[in-house]
N, C-alpha and C positions, 0 to 999 in steps of 0.2 A: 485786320482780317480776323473771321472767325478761329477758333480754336481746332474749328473740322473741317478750314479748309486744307489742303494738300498741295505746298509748294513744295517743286522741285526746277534744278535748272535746266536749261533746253538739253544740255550732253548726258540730265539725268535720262530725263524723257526720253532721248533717242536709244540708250541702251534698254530702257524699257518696252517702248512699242516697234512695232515693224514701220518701215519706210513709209509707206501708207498711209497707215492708222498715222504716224508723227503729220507730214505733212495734211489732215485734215484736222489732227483735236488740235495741235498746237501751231500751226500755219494758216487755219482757218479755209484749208481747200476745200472740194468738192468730187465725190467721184463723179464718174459718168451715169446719167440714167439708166435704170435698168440693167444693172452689170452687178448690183449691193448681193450679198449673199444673203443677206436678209429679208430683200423684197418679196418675195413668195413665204417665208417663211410661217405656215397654220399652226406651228406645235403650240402648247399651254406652257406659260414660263412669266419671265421676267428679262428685261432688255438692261442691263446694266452698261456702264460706263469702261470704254476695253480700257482705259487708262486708268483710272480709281478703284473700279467696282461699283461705285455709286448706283442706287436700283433708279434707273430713268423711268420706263412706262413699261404697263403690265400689256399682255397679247393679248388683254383680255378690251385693250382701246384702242386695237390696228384694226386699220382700213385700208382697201386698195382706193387708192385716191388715183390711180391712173397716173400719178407723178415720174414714176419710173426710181422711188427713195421711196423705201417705209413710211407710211404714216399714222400717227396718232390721235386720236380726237380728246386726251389727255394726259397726265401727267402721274407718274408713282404715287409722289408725294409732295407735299411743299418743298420740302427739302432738296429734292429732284435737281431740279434748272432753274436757271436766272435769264431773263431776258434783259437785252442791249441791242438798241436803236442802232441799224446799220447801213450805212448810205455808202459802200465801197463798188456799188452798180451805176452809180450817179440817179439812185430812187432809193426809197425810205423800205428798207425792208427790217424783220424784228430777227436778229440773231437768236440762238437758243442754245445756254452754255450748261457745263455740270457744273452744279452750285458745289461741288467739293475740289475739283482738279484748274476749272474753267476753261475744261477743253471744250472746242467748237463740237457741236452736234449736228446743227443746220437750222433752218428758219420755223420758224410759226406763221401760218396766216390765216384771215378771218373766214377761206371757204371750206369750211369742215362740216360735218353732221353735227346733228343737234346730239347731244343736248346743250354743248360748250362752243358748235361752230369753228372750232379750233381744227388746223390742218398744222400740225407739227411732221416737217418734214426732214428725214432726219438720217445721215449719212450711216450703212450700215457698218464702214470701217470704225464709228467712233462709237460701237456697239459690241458687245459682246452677250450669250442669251443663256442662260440658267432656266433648266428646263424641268417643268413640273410636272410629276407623274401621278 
């Protein structure tokens, strides 16, 4: 592993996050559509990792994708997210983790706005939003 990744053990994690947020970074669940407190979210910021900090995407690449999850049409930084092949639906879908903590985030797929096509759809429990003024 990198030097900047961030392990901890599952009973670290749980004293860290709420109920929630553990069950979706580190159980790989899902909330329910349309329910994220971030879905509507317009303010100017930065969408970080609730578990690391990690900076994921800026609010400056949200879209309403109609999804009923925040979406993205890109990425902070390289640094960001790691993508993994994930067929736990019985189809091929692209997981989308924090390349520092590798908590779950939620999927990527290819029906996004141009410029990148990218629909990073993405759990607002495994978010937290640093707001620019």
């Amino acid at each position: 592993m990198s030097s900047n990744y961030l392990e901890l053990s599952e009973k670290e994690w749980e004293k860290i996050l709420s109920k929630d947020a553990f069950k979706i970074l580190r159980k790989k669940g899902t909330e329910p559509p349309f329910t994220g407190k971030f879905l509507n979210n317009k303010e100017k910021g930065i969408y970080v990792c609730a578990g690391c900090k990690n900076p994921l995407f800026s609010s400056e690449t949200k879209y309403d994708s109609g999804s009923g999850w925040p979406s993205f049409w890109d990425v902070f930084s390289n640094d960001s997210i790691e993508l993994k092949p994930d067929y736990n639906l019985g189809m091929k879908r692209i997981e989308v983790l924090c390349k520092k903590c590798k908590g779950h985030l939620g999927h990527v797929f290819d029906d996004g706005p141009k410029p990148t096509n990218k629909r990073f759809c993405i759990n607002s429990l495994s978010l937290d939003f640093k707001k620019i003024s």
